[in-house]
N, C-alpha and C positions, 0 to 999 in steps of 0.2 A: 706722471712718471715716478717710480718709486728707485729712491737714489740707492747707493749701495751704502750701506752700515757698518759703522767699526763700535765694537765695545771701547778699547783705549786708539788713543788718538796716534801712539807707536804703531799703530797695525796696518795703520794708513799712509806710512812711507810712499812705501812702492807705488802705491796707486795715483796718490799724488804727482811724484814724481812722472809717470806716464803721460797723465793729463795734461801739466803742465811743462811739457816739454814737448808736444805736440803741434807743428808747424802751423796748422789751421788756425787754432788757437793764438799763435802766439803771432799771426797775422805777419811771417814771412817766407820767404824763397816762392815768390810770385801769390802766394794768399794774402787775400785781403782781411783786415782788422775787423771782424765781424761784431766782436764786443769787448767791452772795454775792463768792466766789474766782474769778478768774482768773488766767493767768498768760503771761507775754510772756517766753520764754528764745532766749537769742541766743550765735552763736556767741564763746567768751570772747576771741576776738581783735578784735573789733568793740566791745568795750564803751567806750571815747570815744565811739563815733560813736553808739552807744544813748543813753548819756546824754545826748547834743544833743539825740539822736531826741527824747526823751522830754520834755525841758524845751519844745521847739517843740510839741509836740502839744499839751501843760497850756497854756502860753502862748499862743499863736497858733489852733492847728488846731479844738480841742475848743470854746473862747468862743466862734467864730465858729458852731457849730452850733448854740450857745443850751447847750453842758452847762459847768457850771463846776467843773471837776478840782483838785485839791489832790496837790500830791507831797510825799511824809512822804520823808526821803532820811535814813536811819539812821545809815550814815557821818560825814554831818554833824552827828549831834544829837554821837555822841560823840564828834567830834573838840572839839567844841565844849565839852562836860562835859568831857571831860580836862583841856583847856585851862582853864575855868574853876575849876577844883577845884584845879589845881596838881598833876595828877597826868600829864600829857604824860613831862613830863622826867626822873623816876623809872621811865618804862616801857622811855625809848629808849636811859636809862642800863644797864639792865637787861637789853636786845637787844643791846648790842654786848659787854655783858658773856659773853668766850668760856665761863666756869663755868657759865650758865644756860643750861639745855635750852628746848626748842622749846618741851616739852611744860608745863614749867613757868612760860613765857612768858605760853603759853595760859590757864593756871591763876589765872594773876595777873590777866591780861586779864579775864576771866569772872568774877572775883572781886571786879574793880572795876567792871565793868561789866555789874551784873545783866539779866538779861533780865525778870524779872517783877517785878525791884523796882525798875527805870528805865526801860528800853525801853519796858513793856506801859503804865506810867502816861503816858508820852510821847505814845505812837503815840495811846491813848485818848483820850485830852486833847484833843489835836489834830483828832480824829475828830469831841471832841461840842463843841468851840466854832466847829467852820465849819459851821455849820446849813446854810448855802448852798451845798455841796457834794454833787456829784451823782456822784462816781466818786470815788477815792482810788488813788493808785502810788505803793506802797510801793518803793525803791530804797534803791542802798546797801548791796544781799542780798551780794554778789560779794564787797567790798571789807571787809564786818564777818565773813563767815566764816572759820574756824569757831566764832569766841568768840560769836557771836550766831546760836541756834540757830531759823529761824522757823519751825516746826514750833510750839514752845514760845511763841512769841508768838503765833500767828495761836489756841491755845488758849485764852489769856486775854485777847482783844480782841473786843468786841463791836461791831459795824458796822450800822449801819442801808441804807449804800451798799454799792453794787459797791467788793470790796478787787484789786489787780491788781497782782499780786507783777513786779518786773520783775528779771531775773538772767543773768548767763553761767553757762552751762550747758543741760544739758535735763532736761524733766519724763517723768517715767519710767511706765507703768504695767506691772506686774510678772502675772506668769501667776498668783499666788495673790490677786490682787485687792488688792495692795499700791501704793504709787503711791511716788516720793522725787523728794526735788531733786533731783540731780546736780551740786550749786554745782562752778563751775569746772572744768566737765567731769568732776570726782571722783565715781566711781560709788560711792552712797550705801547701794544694797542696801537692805535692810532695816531700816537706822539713820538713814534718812533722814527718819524721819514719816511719816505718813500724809495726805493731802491730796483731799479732794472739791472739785477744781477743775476747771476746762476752760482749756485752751491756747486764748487768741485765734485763733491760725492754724490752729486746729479749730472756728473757729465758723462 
């Protein structure tokens, strides 16, 4: 099925907004929860104007429909933990250090910022103390990868709403029935995860 197309990811307000605000979907007023993932991918040169996108919809567009959204924004829990931890300043020290590799930067990153042992309890937490939440956008995909792998969280998070990965990049499906992010346009192949979601702009 060929989804519908936005050149800028502005154009795609509206359409969103319909989709997801759609009772079927949002599995109430006697409909049942049919699926759980979706995902909103935009091209990675537009990601300012997404994240407005996206704050106006939670804020403004979605209450006005009667749904009430929640945005988990991952970039910020850890900018937030580094900072609170005292651990900022030893990573950036670290980044300009010309002796440390990329690769090792990453190692440390990942090291301190587990995904199953901070992420998954975060994103969860958050999940089951806003009972009055009818959708969930998850963000922040773009700017935590690759130290935050969400292949690996969306494993250990259980959701009772709609989850709606939102990222630059595209969502892939591959000829052997494989699916991957593509965060940052970076083609993920087969090390991308696996995903039973549907693209918004395929709905």
């Amino acid at each position: 099925m060929m989804g519908t197309e936005f050149t800028h990811i502005n154009d795609a307000r509206g359409f969103i907004v319909d989709r997801l605000s759609n009772d079927s979907l949002l599995g109430r007023k006697g409909y049942v929860l049919r699926q759980a993932l979706y995902i909103i991918d935009y091209d990675p040169a537009q990601q300012s104007y997404a994240n407005d996108l996206i704050r106006a919809i939670c804020q403004e567009d979605l209450p006005r429909r009667g749904v009430t959204p929640i945005e988990i924004n991952l970039y910020d829990f850890v900018l937030s933990y580094l900072d609170e931890q005292d651990l900022w300043e030893p990573l950036v020290e670290a980044e300009a250090d010309e002796d440390t590799s990329r690769q090792e930067l990453l190692s440390m990153l990942q090291d301190t910022v587990s995904v199953k042992d901070l992420i998954v309890p975060y994103v969860q937490e958050t999940l089951d103390s806003h009972t009055e939440a009818n959708i969930a956008f998850i963000t922040g995909i773009g700017e935590t990868f690759p130290y935050v792998r969400t292949h690996t969280l969306l494993e250990d998070v259980a959701s009772r709403i709609p989850l709606v990965l939102v990222f630059p990049g595209s969502y892939e499906r591959h000829s052997d029935g494989t699916t991957s992010l593509n965060i940052l346009g970076l083609d993920q192949g087969s090390t991308g995860g696996y995903y039973r979601a549907t693209r918004v702009f395929d709905l």
